[in-house]
Each structure stands twice: as C-alpha cells, then as structure tokens.
C-alpha positions as a Markdown table, in Angstrom:
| # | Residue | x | y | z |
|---|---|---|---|---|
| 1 | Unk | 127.6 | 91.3 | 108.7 |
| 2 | Unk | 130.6 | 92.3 | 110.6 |
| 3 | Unk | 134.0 | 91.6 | 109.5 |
| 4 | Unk | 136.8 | 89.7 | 111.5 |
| 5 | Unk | 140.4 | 90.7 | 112.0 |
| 6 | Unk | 143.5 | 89.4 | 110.0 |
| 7 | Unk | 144.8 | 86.6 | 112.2 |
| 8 | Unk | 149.0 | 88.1 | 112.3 |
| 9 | Unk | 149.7 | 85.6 | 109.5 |
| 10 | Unk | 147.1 | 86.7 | 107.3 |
| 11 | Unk | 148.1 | 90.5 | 107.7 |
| 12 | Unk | 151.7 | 89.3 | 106.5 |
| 13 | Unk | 150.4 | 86.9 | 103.5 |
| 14 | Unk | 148.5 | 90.5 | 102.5 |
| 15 | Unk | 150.9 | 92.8 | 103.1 |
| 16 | Unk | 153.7 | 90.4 | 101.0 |
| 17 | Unk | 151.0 | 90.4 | 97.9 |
| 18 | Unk | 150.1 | 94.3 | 98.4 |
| 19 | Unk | 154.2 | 95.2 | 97.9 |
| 20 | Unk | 154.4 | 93.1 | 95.0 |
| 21 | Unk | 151.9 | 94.4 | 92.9 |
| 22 | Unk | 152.7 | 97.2 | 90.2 |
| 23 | Unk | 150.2 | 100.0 | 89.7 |
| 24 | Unk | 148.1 | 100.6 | 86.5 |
| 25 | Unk | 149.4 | 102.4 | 83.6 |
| 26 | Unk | 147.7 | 106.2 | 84.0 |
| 27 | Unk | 145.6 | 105.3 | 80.8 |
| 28 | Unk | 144.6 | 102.3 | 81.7 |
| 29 | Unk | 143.4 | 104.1 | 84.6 |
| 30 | Unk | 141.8 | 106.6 | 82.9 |
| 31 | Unk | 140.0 | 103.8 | 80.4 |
| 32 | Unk | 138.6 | 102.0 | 83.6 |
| 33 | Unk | 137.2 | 104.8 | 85.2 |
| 34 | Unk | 135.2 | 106.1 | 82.5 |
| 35 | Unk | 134.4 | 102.9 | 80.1 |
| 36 | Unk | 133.5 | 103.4 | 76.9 |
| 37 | Unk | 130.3 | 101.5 | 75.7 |
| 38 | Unk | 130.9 | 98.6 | 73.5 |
| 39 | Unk | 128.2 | 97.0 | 71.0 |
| 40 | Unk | 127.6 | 93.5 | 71.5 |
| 41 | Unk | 127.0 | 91.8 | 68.8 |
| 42 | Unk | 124.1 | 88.9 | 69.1 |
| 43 | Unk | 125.5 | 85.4 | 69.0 |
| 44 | Unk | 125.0 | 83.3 | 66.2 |
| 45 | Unk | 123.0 | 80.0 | 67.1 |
| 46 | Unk | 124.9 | 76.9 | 67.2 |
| 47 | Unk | 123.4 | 74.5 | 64.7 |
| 48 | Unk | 124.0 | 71.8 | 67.2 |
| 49 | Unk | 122.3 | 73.7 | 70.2 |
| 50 | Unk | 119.1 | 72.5 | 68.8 |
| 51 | Unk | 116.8 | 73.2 | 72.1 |
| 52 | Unk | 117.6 | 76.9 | 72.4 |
| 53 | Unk | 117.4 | 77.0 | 68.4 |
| 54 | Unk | 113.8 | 75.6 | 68.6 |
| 55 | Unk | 112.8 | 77.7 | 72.1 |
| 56 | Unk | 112.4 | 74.7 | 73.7 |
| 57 | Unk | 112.6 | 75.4 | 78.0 |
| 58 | Unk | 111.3 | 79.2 | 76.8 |
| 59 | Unk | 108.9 | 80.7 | 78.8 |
| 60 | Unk | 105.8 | 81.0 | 76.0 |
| 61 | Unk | 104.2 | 84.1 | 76.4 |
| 62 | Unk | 100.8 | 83.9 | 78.3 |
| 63 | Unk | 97.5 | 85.3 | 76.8 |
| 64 | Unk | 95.7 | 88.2 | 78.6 |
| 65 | Unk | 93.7 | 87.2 | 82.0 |
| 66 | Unk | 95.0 | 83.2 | 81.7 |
| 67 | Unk | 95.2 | 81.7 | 84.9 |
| 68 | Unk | 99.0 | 80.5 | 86.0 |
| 69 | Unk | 98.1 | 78.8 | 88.3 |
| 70 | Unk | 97.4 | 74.6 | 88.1 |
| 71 | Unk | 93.9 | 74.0 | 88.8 |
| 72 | Unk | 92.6 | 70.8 | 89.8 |
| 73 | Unk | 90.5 | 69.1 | 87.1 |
| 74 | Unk | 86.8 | 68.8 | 87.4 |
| 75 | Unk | 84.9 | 65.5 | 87.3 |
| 76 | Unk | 82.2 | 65.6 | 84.6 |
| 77 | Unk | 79.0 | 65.5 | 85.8 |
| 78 | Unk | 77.6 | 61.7 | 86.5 |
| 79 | Unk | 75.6 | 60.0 | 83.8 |
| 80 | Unk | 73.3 | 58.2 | 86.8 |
| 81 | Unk | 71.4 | 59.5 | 90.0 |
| 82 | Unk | 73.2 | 61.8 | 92.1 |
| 83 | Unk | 72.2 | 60.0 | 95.0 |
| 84 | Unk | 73.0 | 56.9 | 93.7 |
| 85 | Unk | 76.5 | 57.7 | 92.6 |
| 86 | Unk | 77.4 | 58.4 | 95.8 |
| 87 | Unk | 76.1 | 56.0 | 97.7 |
| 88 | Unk | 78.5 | 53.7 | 94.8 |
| 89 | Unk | 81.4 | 55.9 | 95.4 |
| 90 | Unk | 80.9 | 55.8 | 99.6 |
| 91 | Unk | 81.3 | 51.9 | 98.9 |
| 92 | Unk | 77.3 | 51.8 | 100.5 |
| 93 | Unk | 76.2 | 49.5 | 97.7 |
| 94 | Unk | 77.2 | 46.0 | 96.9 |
| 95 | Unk | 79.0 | 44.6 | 93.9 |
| 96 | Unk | 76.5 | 41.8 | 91.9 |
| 97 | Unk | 79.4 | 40.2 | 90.4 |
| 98 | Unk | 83.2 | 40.7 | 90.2 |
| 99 | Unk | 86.1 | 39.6 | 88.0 |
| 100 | Unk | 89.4 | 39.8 | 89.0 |
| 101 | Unk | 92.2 | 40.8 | 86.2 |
| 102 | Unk | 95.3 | 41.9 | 87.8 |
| 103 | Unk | 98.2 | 39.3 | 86.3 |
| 104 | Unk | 96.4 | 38.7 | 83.5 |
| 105 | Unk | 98.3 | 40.1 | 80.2 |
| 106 | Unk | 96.6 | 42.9 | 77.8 |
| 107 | Unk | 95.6 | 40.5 | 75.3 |
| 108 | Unk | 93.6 | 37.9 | 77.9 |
| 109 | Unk | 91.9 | 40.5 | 79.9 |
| 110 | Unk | 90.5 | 42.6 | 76.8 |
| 111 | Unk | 88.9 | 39.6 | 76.1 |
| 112 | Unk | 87.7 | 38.6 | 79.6 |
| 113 | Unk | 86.5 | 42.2 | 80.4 |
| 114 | Unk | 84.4 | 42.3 | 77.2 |
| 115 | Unk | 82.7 | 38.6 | 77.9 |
| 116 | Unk | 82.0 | 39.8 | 81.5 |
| 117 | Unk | 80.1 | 43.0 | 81.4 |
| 118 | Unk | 78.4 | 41.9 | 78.5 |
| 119 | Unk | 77.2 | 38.3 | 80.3 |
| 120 | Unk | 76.7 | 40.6 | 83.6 |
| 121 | Unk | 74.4 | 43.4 | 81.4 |
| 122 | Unk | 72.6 | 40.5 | 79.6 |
| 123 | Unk | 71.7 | 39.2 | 83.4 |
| 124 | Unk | 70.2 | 42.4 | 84.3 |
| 125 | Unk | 73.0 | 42.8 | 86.9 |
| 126 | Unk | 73.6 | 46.9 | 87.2 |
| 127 | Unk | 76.7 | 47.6 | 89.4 |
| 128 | Unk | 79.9 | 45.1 | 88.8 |
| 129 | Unk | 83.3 | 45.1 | 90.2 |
| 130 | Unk | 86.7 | 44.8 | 87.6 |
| 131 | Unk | 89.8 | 44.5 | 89.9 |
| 132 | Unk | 92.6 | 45.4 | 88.1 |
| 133 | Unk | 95.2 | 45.9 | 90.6 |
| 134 | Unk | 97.4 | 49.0 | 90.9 |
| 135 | Unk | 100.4 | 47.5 | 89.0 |
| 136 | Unk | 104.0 | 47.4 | 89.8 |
| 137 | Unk | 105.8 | 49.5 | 92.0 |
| 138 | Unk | 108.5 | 51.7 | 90.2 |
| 139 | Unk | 112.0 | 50.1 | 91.0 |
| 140 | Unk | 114.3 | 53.3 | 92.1 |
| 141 | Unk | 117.2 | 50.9 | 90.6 |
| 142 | Unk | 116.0 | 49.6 | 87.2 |
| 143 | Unk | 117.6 | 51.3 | 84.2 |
| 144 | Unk | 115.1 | 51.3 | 81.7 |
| 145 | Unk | 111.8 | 53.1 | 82.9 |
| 146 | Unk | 108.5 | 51.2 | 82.1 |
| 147 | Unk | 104.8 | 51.6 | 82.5 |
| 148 | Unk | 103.6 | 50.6 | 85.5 |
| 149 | Unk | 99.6 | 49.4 | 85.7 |
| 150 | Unk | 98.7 | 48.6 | 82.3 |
| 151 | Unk | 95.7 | 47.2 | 83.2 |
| 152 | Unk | 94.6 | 50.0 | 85.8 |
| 153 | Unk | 94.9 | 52.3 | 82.7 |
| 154 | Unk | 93.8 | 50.7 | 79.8 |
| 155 | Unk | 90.1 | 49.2 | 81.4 |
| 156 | Unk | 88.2 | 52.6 | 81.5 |
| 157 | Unk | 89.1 | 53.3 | 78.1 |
| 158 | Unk | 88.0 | 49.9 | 76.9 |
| 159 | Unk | 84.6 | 50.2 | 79.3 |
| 160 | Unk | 84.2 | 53.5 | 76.9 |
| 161 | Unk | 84.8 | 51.5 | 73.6 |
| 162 | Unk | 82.3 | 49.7 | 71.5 |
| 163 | Unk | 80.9 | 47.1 | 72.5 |
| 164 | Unk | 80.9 | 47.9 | 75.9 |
| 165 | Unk | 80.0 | 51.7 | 75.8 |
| 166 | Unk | 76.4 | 50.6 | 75.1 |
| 167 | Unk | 76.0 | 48.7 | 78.0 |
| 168 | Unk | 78.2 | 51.0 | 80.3 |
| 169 | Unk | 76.7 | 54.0 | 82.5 |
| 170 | Unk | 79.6 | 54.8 | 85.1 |
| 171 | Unk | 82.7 | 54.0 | 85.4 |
| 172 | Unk | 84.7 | 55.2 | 88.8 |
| 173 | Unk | 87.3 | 54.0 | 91.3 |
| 174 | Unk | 85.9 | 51.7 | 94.1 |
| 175 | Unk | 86.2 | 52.3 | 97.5 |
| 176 | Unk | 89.2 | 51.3 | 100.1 |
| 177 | Unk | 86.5 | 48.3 | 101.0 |
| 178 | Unk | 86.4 | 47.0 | 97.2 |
| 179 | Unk | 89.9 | 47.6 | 96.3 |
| 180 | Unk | 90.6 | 51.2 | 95.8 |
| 181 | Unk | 92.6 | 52.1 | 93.5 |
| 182 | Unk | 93.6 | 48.7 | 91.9 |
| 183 | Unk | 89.5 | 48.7 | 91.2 |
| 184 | Unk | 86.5 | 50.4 | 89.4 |
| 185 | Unk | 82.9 | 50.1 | 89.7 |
| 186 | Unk | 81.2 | 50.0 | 86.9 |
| 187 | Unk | 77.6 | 50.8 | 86.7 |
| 188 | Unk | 75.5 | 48.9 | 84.3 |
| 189 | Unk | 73.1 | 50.1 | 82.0 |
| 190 | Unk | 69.4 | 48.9 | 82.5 |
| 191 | Unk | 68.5 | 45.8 | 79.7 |
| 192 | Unk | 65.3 | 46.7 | 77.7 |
| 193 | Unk | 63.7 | 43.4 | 79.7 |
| 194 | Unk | 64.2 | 45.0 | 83.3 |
C-alpha cells in the first residue's frame, strides 16, 4: 500500500504536535525497551455472567474421527414396495379419498383425522390424502414469535399414534399436484377382508 504526502496543512498540524511533545524520562525509556514480564492473575467469574460461568457459546471439544460437518438426514427405509412408494411419491397414483384440515383448530381435526383413516381403512381404501396446509407465513413485524403450521406438524405424529398406527403403512409429503407441502399421503394398511 503506498502512502500519500502531507497535504501543507497537515505537515504544519504535525510539526505543531511534534514540538510540543516532551521526551520520556531515561527510565521510563529503559523500562519500555526491555519489559519486564508480569503475571496475570486469572479473573474471577462474575456471578451474574452466568453464560460464560456455565460454558454456554464454548466450543465442546469434539471426539476423535467425528464428522464436523452437517450431513443431510437419511429417510428410513419405506415400510411398503419400493416400486410402489415411488410411484406415491412421483404423484403417479391417485388418492381414494381426501380430507381437507387446514383452518380447522388442533382439538377438531385430531378428531376428524382419527374418524377418517379409520372409516377409509375399514373401506379397504389403501392410499388417502390429509391436506393440512402449510400454515401461516411468519410476519417480519409481529413481536411475539409463534408457531407457524400446527397442523402440518402435529398429523404425522398423530398418523404414528394409537389408534391409527395399526392401520397406517406410510406416511410422506404429496406431490406439487396433491398439495405439496401443505399435504401427506398416507398409505393404508391392507384390512384382513381384502
């Protein structure tokens, strides 16, 4: 990086500030060329600095050979037909029956999911469509933060609960043509009758 000149006014400004000032005493000098080491002594933790106190935001020591890198998570293997999942997940097969539960609160659509894929099992119906919609938009300007998609959450974990687990193969999002990702598939087991 090359340095500029002193503009005339700046070579004056210096010059005024260089006259002024008075030169170290000789030990002072002497102390600053050759410093003498000086123990630290550790800081004493601040009760009220509770974070640092607890190592919270501390890097946490990583075993031998651990990955540090994110890695993406694996799907668990299907519980149906390989061939058949995918042709569900490509959107190639068609829903038998759909219900639709997005605006519905938590405590009418637990209800209404459980009635419906256990009326659709008892039919012999095997691949059903739950539309949940994909919630809310977060608004940037609302102060309080809150959970967005109750419903897009809170249906595979009921579809895994009893009563439904027993009548339940696969669960997975649908495809863009069924609703994406306000919508799941769910693959019915077979009834002992079919």
């Amino acid at each position: 990086m090359s340095r500029r000149k002193l503009r005339a006014d700046e070579h004056e400004l210096w010059q005024k500030v260089a006259h002024s000032t008075k030169p170290l005493p000789e030990a002072l000098r002497r102390e600053a060329q050759n410093p003498k080491p000086t123990l630290v002594q550790p800081r004493q933790p601040d009760p009220m600095d509770l974070p640092r106190a607890f190592g919270i935001g501390a890097k946490a020591p990583l075993p031998h050979g651990q990955i540090t890198t994110p890695q993406p998570v694996q799907r668990g293997k299907p519980a149906m037909d390989k061939k058949t999942f995918g042709k569900m997940r490509r959107g190639k097969m068609v829903p038998e029956a759909k219900i639709d539960l997005h605006g519905m609160t938590v405590d009418r659509a637990h209800p209404a999911l459980t009635r419906f894929i256990m009326t659709s099992y008892s039919r012999g119906f095997r691949l059903v469509l739950v539309i949940t919609g994909k919630g809310q938009r977060d608004d940037p300007h609302d102060p309080i933060p809150r959970q967005r998609g109750v419903l897009k959450r809170q249906v595979p974990m009921w579809l895994k609960m009893a009563p439904l687990h027993s009548a339940v193969l696969e669960v997975t999002e649908a495809h863009v043509r069924h609703g994406g990702g306000g919508a799941y598939y769910v693959y019915l087991r077979r009834t002992s009758r079919s």
